[in-house]
Structures are given as C-alpha cells and as structure tokens.
N, C-alpha and C positions, 0 to 999 in steps of 0.2 A: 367518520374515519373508516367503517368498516365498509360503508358502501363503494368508497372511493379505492380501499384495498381491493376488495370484489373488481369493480373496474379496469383497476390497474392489472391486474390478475389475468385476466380477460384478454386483455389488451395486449399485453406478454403474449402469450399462448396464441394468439391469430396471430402474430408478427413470427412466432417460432414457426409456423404453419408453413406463412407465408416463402419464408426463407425455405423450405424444405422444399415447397413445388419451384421455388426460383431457384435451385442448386440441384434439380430431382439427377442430372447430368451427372453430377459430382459424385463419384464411389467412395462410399462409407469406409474407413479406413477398416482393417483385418479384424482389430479385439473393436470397432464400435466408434459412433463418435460418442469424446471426453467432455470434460467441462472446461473452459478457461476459466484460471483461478488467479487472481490479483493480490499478493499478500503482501501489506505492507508496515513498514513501522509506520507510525503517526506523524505528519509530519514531514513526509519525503518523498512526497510527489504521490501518493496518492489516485489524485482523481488523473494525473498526467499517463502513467500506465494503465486506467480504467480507460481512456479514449484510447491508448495504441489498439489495447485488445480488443476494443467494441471496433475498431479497423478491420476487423477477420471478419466479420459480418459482409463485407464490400466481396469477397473469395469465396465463402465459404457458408453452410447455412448454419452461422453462430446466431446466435439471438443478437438485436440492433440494439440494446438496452440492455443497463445490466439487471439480474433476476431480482440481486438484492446486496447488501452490505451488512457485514457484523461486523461487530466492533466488540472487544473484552473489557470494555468498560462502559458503563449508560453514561451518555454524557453529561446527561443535565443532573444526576443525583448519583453518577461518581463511582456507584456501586460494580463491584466485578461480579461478572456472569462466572457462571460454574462450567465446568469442563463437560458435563452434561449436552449444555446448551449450545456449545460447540457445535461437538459433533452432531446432536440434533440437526442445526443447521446445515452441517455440510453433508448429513445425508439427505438434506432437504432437495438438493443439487440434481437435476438429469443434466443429459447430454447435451451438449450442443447450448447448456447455459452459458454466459459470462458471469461471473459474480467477482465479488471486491470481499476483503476482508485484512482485520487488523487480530491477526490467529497465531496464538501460540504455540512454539513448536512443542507442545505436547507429544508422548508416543505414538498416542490412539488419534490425533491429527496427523502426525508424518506417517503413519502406515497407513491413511485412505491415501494420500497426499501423492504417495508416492507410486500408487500404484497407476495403470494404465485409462484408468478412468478420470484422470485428472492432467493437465497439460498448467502447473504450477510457475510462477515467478513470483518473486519474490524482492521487493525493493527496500534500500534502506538508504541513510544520508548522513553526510557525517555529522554525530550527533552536539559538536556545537553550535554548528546551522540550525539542528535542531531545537535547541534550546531557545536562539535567538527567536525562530520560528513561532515555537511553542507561543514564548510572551508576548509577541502579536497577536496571536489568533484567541489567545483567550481574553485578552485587557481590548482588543480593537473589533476584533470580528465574532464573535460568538456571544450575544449576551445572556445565553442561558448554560453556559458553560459552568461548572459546579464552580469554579474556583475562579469566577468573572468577577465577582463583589470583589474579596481578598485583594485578587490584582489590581483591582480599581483604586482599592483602600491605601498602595504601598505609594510611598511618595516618589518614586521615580523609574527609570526604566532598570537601572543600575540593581535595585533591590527588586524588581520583577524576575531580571535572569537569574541572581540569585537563588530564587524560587524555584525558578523552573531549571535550573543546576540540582540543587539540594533535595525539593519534594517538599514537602511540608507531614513530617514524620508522626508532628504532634498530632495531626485528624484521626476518626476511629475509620473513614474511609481512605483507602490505599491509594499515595499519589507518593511512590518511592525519588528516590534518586534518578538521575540520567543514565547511569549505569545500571540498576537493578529495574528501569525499567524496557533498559536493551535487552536483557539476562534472556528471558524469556522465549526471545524471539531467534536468539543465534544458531538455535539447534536448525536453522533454516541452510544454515552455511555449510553443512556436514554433508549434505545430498545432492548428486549431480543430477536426479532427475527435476531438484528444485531450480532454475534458474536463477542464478543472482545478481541483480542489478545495482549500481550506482547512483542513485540521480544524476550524480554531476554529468557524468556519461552521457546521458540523458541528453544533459544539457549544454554541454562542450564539444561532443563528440557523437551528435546523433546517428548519425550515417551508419558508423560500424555498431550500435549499438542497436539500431533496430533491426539488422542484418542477423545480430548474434540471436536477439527476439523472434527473429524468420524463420532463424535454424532449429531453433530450441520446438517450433510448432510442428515445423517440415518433417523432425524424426519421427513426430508421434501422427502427424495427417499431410501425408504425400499429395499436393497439386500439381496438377498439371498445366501451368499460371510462370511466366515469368517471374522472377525474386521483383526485378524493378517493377513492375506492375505490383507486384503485395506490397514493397517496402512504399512507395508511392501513395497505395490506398491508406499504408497505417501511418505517415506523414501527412497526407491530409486532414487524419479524423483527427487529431491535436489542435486544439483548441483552449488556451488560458480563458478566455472569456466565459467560458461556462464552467470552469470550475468555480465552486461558491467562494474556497480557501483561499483560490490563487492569489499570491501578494506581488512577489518579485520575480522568483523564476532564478535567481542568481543565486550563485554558489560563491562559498569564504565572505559569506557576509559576515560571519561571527570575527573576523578579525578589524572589525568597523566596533564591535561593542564589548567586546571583550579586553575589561582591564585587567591588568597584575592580578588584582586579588579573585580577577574570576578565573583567572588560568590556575594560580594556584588552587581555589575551592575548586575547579572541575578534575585535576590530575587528584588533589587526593579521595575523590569518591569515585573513578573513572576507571582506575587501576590500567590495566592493559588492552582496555577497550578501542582505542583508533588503532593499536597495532591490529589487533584480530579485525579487524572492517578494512584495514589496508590503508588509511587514512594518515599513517604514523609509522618512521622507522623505529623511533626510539621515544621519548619522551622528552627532548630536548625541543617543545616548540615552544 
C-alpha cells in the first residue's frame, strides 16, 4: 500500500507539472492560484461534481485527478474522524489541487474555506432521495460498509429506509438520524463565497447550472477562453460510468419507496429540514 501511495504521489505531482508548462500562457490570477474543493453530503452526487471540476483541468493548469478525498466518517469501522484531522487535511491542499470531501461546516473549516485560497461548492440532495440512496449503496453496493451485514440482515427494503431514515441510535458508533446527520453540514448555506448546488439541477437543468459553476470559478480565476468552450470541456468530463456509486442518476425517486408511515417517520425526525434546502414550502407533502 505504501509503495503504490509513493507512486501515486509521484504521479500527481508530474501531471501537476505537466499542466503548469501546458498553461505556462495562462496568468496566475492576482492573490495566486486556489484549490478547487468539492464538498459534499453523502450521497448527492458526489463523484458527478468531482468530474465537472477535474473539467478545469481541460482550461486551466488544475491537476487532471483528484489530490485526494476525506470523508468524516471511515467507512468500513464507522468511526468519526476528529476535527483535528480535517483540517490537517485541508491544509494538506496546494494550489492548483482538485480535491473532494464529505467536510463539516465547522468554524476552523469555513474560515480556510472561505478565504481566497480555496474556489469551494458545495452539493447537497434532497434528503429523501437520500435516504432511498443511502439503502442501496450500503445493502447492494458497498460490502464493507460498517452497516452492510445489519442491512443485509433486515428483512425487506421497507425496514432498510427505515434505517437509513431513523439511524440506528442504539450502536456505540455514530449513524444519527437524516436530519442530524444534514445538521452538520448546513453551515455550508450561510456563505456566498461557498457555492451551492442542487443535484437535481445537476440533473434537470444542466446547462444553467454548470454556467452558474463557470461563474462562481471566473470571479475567483479570470480566462481568456470562451464560457462555451469551458462549459463544453466541463460537460464532457461527466461521465456516470466511472463513478464506482453511480446507480440511477434520477431525482424524486423517494416518491417510488416511500410509504405513509415513512413520510410520517421522516417529518417527525426531519423538523424543517426540506424547507431550509428549498426542497419544501411547508410540510404538507
């Protein structure tokens, strides 16, 4: 494992090179170049804004791979990482990296996050697609997923979302509710320097969304590149087949699995959570 880290290492860093003498053209924006940073809930597209952004690479000399990915939970033994270990990582970050993370909006995360050394988005999804989600990928696709036996063990799909609605309270390792395990991350919503995306958007409406994606880089790294030429290169680099997660790609699937009594179990642990995501004018769904 260590050699092949070394390698990969390696391997980064000549492509980071590589991209510098093949954009040598390109003037460095005023404060430097940032990092693009990928932040997302679990769940919500993911690896799909890891390819837009490894799109800038095609413009500009971003790295062609991402640097690396964190995640605030190990996924095979469940355990949360410390706030330590965060930002460890994200000062792990130069310039001109791409990187992916599943990053809590902590203080000491949104003040690197925000500052000019970082070009941030931020995705989320509405979290009963989520939920549906979730039960696939940990009972169908993940089999080292902490909580892959359990799921295996429930006898139907019915009492899986329930699960992955509820949490499983009783473990001495943390797998909250769908709302407390959105909590977290909201503090991403409050900052305009963070982007915020939709999936669905994503996925209904890509055009104006990857446009809003163009603008949100353009304030922070000026080219002198046609938009349709960039939005072009970052519509290309999308590709479902190499994501490992990808299943459907479709949004309001959760109105396909969701019975009565899951609307009611989601609204009373959910409180006002689709209103603040935009997802909900009132709770009357």
């Amino acid at each position: 494992m260590a050699v092949k880290s070394v390698l990969r290492s390696a391997i980064y860093q000549t492509e980071k090179s590589y991209q510098r003498v093949r954009f040598a053209n390109v003037a460095a924006p005023q404060s430097g170049w940032p990092v693009l940073l990928s932040v997302s809930f679990p769940k919500s597209g993911t690896h799909l804004l890891d390819q837009i952004l490894l799109g800038f690479s095609k413009v500009a000399p971003f790295s062609m791979r991402l640097h690396s990915f964190y995640a605030e939970y190990e996924g095979e033994s469940g355990r949360k990482r410390t706030p330590e270990q965060a930002l460890d990582w994200l000062d792990s970050l130069r310039p001109r990296d791409v990187a992916s993370a599943h990053l809590f909006a902590r203080p000491e995360a949104v003040d690197r996050l925000i500052k000019p050394d970082f070009i941030p988005y931020f995705i989320f999804r509405d979290p009963r697609d989520v939920a549906v989600s979730h039960v696939f990928y940990v009972t169908d696709m993940e089999a080292r997923h902490v909580h892959h036996d359990y799921y295996q063990s429930l006898p139907d799909f019915d009492a899986r979302l329930k699960v992955s609605i509820l949490g499983r309270p009783e473990l001495d390792i943390e797998f909250p509710n769908i709302a407390e395990r959105f909590a977290p991350y909201l503090g991403w919503l409050d900052h305009p320097q963070v982007m915020k995306i939709h999936f669905e958007d994503l996925i209904n409406d890509r055009a104006a969304t990857l446009n809003k994606i163009i603008d949100h880089f353009l304030a922070r790294v000026p080219l002198a590149i046609p938009r349709d030429t960039v939005r072009d290169f970052l519509e290309l680099s999308i590709n479902p087949d190499k994501s490992p997660t990808f299943r459907s790609g479709k949004t309001g699937e959760w109105k396909k699995y969701f019975t009565p009594e899951h609307k009611k179990t989601f609204k009373d642990v959910a409180g006002d959570l689709l209103l603040r995501l935009g997802y909900e004018k009132d709770n009357n769904w």
